[in-house]
C-alpha atoms as one frame of an Amber mdcrd trajectory, in Angstrom:
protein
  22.702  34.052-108.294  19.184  33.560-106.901  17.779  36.620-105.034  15.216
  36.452-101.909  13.011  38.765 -99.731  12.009  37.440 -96.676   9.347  39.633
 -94.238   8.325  39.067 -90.678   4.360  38.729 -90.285   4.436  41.591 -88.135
   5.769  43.808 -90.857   3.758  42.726 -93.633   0.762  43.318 -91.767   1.788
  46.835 -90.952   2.784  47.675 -95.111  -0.556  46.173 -95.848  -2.415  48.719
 -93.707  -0.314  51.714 -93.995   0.002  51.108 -98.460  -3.403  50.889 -99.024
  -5.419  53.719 -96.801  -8.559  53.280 -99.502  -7.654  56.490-101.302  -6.543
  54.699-104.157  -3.402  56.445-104.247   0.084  55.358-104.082   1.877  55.168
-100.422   5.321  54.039 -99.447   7.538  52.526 -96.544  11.246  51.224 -95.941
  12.249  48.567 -94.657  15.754  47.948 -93.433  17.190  44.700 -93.859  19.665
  41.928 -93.047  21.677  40.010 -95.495  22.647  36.639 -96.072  24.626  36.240
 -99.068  26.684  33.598-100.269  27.984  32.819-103.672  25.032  31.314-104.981
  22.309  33.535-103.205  21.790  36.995-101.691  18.385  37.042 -99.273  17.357
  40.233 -97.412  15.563  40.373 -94.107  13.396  42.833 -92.826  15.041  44.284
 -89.714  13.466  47.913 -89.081  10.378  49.427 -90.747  10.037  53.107 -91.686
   6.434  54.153 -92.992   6.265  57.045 -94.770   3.792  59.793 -93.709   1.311
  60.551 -96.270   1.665  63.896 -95.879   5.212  64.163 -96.626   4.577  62.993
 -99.985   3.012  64.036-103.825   0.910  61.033-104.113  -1.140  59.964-107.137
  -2.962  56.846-108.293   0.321  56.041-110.227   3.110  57.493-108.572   4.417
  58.371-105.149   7.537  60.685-104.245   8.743  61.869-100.790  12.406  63.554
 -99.645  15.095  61.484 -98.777  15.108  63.405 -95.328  13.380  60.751 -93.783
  15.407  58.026 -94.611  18.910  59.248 -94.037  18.775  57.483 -90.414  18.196
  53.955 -92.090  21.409  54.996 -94.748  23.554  55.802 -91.903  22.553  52.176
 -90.241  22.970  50.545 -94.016  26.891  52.186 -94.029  27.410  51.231 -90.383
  26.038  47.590 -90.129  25.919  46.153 -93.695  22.955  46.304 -93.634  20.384
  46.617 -96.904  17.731  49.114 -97.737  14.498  48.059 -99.300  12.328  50.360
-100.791   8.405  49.423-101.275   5.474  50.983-102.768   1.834  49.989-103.657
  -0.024  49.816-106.893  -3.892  50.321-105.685  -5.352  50.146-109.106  -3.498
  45.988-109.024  -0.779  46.734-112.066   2.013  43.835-111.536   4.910  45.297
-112.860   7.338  47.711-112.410   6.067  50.544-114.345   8.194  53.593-115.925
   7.817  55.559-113.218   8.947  53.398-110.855  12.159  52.811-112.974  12.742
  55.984-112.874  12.068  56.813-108.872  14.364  53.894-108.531  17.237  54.851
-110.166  17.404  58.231-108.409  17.077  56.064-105.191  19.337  53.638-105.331
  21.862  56.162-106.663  22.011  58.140-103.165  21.317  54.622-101.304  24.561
  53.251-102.856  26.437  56.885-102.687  26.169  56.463 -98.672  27.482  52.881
 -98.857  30.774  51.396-100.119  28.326  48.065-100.465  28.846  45.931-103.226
  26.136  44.317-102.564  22.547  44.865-103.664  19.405  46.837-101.982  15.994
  45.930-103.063  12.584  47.444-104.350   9.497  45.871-103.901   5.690  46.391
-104.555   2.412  45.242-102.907  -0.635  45.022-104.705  -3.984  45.148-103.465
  -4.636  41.154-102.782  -1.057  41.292-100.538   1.004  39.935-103.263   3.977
  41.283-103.590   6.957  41.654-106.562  10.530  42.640-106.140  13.904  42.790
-107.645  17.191  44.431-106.657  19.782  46.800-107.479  23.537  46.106-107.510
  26.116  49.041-107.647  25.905  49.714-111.367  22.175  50.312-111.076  21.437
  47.079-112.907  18.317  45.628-111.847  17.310  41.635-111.462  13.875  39.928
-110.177  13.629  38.715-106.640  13.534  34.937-107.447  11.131  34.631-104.464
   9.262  36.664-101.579   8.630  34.714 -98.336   6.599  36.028 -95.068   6.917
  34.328 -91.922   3.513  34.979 -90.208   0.194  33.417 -89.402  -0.350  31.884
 -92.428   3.316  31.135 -94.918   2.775  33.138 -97.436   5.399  32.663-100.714
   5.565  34.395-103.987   8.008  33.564-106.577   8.623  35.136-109.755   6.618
  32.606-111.945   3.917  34.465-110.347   2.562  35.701-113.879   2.544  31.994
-114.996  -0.747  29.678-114.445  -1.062  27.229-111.499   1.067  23.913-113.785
  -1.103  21.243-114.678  -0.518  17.793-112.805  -1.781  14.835-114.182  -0.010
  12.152-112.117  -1.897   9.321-110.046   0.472   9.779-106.727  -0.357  13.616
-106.406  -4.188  13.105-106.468  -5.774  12.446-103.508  -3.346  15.259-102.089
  -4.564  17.868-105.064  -7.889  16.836-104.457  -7.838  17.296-100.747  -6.042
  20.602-100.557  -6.119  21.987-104.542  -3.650  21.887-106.997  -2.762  25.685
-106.296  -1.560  24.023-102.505   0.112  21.392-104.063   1.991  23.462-106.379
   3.452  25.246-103.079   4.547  21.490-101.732   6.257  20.922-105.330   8.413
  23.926-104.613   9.049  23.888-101.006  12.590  23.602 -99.570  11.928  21.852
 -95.692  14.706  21.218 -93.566  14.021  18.249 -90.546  16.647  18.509 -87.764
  16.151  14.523 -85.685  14.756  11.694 -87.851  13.819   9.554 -84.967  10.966
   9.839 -82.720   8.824  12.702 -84.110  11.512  13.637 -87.201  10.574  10.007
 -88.874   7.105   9.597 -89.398   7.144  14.146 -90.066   9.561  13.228 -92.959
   7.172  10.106 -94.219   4.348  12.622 -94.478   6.303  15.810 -96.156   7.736
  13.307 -99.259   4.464  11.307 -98.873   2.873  14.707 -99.869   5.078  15.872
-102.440   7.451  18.301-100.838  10.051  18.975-103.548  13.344  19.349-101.456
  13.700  17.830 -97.708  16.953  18.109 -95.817  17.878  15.733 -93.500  19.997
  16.729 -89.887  20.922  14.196 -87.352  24.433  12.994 -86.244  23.013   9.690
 -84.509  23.260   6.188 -86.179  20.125   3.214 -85.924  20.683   1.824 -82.858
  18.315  -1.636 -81.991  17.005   0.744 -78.953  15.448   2.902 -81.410  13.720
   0.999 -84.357  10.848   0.774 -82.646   9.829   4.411 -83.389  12.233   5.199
 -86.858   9.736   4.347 -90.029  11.788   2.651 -92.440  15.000   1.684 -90.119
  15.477  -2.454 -89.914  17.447  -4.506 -87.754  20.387  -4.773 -90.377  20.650
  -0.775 -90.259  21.127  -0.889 -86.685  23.506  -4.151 -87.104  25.782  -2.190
 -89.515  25.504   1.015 -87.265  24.020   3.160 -90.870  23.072   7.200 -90.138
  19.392   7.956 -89.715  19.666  10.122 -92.542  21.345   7.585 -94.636  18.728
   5.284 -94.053  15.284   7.689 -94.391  17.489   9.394 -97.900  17.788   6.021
 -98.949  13.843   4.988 -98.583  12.683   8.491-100.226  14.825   7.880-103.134
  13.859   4.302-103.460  10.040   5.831-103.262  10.488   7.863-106.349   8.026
  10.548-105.961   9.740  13.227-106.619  11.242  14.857-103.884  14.887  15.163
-103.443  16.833  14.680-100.526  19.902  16.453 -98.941  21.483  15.253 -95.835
  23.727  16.155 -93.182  25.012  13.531 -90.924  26.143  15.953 -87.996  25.290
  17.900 -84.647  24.798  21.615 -85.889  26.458  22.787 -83.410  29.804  21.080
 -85.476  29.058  22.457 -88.913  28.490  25.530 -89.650  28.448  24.086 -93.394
  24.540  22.219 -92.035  23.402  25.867 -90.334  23.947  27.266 -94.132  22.271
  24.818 -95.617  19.017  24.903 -93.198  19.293  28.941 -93.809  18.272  28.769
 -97.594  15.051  26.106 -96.260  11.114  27.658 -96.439  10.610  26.161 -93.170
  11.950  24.232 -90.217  10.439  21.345 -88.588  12.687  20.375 -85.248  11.970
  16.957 -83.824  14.807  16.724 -81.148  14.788  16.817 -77.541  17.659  18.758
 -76.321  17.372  22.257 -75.101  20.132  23.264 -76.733  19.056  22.469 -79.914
  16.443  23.988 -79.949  17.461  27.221 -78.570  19.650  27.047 -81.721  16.658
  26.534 -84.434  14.927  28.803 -82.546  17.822  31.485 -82.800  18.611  30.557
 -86.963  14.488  30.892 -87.489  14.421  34.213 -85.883  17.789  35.909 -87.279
  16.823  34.347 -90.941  12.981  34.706 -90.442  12.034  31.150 -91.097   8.653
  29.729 -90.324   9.436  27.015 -87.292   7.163  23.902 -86.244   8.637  22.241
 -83.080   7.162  19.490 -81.697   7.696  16.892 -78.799   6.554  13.912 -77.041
   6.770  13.358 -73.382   5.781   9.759 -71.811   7.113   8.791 -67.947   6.576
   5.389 -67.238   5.897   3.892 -63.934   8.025   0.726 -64.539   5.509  -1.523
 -63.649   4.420  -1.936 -66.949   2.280   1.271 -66.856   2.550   4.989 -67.981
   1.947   7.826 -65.181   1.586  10.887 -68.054   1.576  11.241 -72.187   1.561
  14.249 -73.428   2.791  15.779 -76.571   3.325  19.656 -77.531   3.753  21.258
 -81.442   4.550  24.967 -81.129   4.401  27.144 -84.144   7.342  30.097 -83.608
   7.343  33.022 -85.864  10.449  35.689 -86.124   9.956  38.687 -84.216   7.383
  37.464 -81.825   7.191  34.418 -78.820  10.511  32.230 -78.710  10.605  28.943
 -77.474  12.612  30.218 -74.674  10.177  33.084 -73.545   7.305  30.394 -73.882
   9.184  28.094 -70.692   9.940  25.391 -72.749  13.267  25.635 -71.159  15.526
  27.658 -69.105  18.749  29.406 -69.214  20.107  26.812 -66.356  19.249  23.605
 -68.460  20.742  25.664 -71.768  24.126  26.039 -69.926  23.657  22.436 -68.441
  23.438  20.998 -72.236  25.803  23.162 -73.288  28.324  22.209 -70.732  27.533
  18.373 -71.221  28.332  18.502 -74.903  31.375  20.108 -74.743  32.883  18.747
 -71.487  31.286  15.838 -70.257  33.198  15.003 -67.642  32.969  18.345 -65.714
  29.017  17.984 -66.496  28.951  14.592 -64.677  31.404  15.736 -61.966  28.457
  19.010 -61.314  26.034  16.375 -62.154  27.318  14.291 -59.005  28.036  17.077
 -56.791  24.172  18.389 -57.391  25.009  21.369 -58.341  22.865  20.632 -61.747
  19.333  20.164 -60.669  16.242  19.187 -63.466  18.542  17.396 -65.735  17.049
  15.086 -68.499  16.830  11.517 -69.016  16.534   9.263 -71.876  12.625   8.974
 -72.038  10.558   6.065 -73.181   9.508   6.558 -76.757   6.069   5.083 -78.523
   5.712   5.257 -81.979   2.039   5.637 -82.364   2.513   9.001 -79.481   4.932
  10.040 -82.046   3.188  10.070 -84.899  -0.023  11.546 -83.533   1.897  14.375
 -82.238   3.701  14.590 -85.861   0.251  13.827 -87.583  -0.976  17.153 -85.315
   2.091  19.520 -86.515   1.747  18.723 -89.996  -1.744  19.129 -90.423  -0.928
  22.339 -88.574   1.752  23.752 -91.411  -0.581  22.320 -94.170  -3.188  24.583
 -92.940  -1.065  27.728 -92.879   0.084  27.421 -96.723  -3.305  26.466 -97.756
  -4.235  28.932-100.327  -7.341  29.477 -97.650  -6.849  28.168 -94.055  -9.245
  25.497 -93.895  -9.070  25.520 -89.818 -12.329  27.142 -88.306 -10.380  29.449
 -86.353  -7.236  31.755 -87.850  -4.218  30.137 -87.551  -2.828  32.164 -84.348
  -4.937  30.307 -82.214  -2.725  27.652 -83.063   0.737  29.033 -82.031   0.797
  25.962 -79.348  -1.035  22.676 -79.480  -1.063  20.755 -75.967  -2.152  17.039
 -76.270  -2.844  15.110 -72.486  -3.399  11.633 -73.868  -3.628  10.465 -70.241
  -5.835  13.366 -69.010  -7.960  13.186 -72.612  -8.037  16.552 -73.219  -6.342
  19.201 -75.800  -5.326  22.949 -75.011  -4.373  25.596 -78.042  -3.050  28.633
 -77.524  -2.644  31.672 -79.556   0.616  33.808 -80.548  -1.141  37.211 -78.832
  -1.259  34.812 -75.382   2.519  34.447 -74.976   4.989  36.952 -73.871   7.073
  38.730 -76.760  11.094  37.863 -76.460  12.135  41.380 -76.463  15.711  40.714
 -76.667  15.700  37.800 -79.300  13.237  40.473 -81.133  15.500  43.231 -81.554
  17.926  40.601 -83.721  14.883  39.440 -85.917  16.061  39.931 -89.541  19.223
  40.609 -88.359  21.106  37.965 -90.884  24.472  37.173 -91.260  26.599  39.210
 -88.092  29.349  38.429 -85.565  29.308  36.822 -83.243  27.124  34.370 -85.934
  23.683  34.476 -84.674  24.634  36.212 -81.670  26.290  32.763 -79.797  30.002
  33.156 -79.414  30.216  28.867 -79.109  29.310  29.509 -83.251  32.060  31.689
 -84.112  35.010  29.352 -84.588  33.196  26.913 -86.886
């Protein structure tokens, strides 16, 4: 069983104020979390913070304690909503361990924590040290402790610990990783090695965004799209030929097939479906680091936009927009890569879409005929066509989004300005001009916020079309 923490950006920036208020004393918070949990892994997800009040604790430069008063309305949730509790502490003088103290203050925890649950599952304990880093492990029912396997936050910059973190940055020694280690450091590279990146569309902007990620050593990639090569489309899928399209092979079949035949390194997973038929592929994409969606539907994206923010899961979403004038010339170009983080902006409160074209899509995929019959009738207005697609659009606009997430693991952000100011990048090829804008410009989704952390619930992620899969 592997164990995970995952954190919005928000909340991590408000433990790393409030545990560390240059006293060099010990402070503590709560956080209450989420679960996903399947057989093979158990993640929490911060849902609610609590910080402690110094003043309603005995604090020291080595231990902390405070009454269980102020928690009891986050046990009552935890009994209520299977939810989780999480319990984290600092260590201001930088000691990485769990110390005897702490084992001790634990176990009196977690013994009232599970005493107001019938949970058999676990609750956590965590501690931040003064760089940010943090270390965790949890508690099951018997009060037997194991390491968090990894601790993720979503924010400005994707920022992952695992529990190697005592070992020393692995040597690499290979020719095919060099130019990449010498670029962005071996430390950087070492994230790649170890990342788990899910790619949802491996046509326009999906293909050349999964050429890069196994070009730069990303250890695990999976694959989503339910489409097959068509001739239509091998002028913008990297690696698909004429005989793919002939023998009607899966996208994913076909980019798998080239990564493996590569040998670099990085495995490959794929799923040959629409996610809105498997829940089986929304699983899978749940345990991924990060999302990168490359489709053009709506729909879609409303739905990686709702597993990113219920599962807190970094998500780069990009697209390409080119209107011809049929006369052999092009009227606009212009490509977009947003950067969504849980808790904050959603794709939807950004007007990347509406409600009107959500229920359009939705309509259209599962009854086509009453779509075309509205369609016909006008009472659907806005609705999209199959667009022109260029290859070398593509790619710059893929070329943009990945710099863009290499940036925001980078050990240091190597971008002039901090990585908010790049929570949207607007490309007008036609117009020749570029436009960023940053997370605190955009409008907060208040009501996909409140479900941020959220986790496994019913209706599953809150969309009732889910529930029966």
């Amino acid at each position: 069983m592997r164990y995970e923490l995952r954190i919005t950006g928000k909340f991590y920036e408000q433990l790393r104020e409030h545990l560390f208020p240059k006293d060099s004393k010990e402070a503590a918070a709560i956080l209450l979390c989420g679960r996903h949990e399947t057989k093979a892994i158990s993640i929490l997800l911060s849902h609610k913070i609590l910080l402690i009040p110094y003043d309603e604790c005995r604090r020291g430069k080595d231990y902390i304690t405070w009454k269980m008063d102020r928690v009891l309305p986050f046990l009552e949730e935890v009994e209520k909503r299977n939810l989780a509790i999480l319990k984290i502490h600092s260590h201001p003088g930088g000691y990485n361990k769990f110390s005897t103290i702490d084992d001790k203050s634990d176990h009196e925890f977690f013994t009232t924590a599970f005493n107001w649950s019938e949970t058999n599952s676990v609750h956590g304990s965590a501690i931040m040290l003064p760089d940010g880093r943090m270390i965790g492990r949890v508690f099951n029912k018997k009060l037997h402790s194991m390491e968090m396997d990894k601790i993720s936050v979503a924010s400005n910059s994707i920022l992952i610990w695992r529990k190697e973190i005592h070992q020393e940055i692995e040597a690499f020694d290979d020719e095919f990783s060099l130019r990449t280690r010498q670029v962005l450091g071996d430390g950087t590279y070492s994230i790649l090695r170890k990342l788990r990146i899910g790619v949802i569309g491996c046509s326009g902007t999906g293909s050349p965004t999964i050429e890069q990620l196994y070009r730069l050593g990303v250890g695990h990639l999976l694959l989503i799209d339910p489409d097959k090569v068509e001739e239509k489309n091998l002028n913008r899928i990297i690696q698909a030929i004429l005989s793919d399209a002939k023998k009607g092979r899966y996208k994913t079949a076909v980019l798998a097939e080239a990564i493996e035949r590569a040998g670099l390194g990085t495995t490959v997973e794929v799923k040959s479906v629409n996610l809105f038929d498997s829940k089986d592929a929304i699983l899978e994409l749940i345990q991924c680091d990060i999302i990168f969606g490359c489709v053009d539907r709506a729909e879609t994206r409303h739905l990686l936009n709702q597993i990113a923010n219920f599962y807190l899961i970094p998500y780069f979403d990009m697209g390409v927009q080119i209107t011809a004038d049929k006369k052999g010339g092009i009227e606009s170009m212009s490509g977009t890569g947003h950067y969504i983080q849980p808790g904050l902006s959603s794709l939807l409160s950004r007007n990347l879409y509406t409600p009107a074209r959500l229920e359009a899509e939705g309509l259209q995929r599962k009854n086509p005929e009453e779509y075309t019959r509205r369609l016909k009738a006008g009472y659907i207005q806005n609705a999209e066509v199959e667009r022109p697609a260029v290859l070398p659009i593509n790619m710059l606009m893929s070329s943009m989004t990945v710099i863009d997430f290499l940036n925001r693991i980078h050990l240091k952000p190597f971008k002039e300005d901090n990585p908010d100011f790049y929570a949207r990048m607007l490309m007008d090829y036609t117009a020749n001009c570029t436009e960023n804008k940053s997370e605190s410009k955009f409008e907060i989704d208040a009501a996909a916020a409140k479900f941020a952390g959220r986790g496994d619930c019913k209706p599953f992620l809150r969309m009732p079309q889910l529930e029966n899969l």
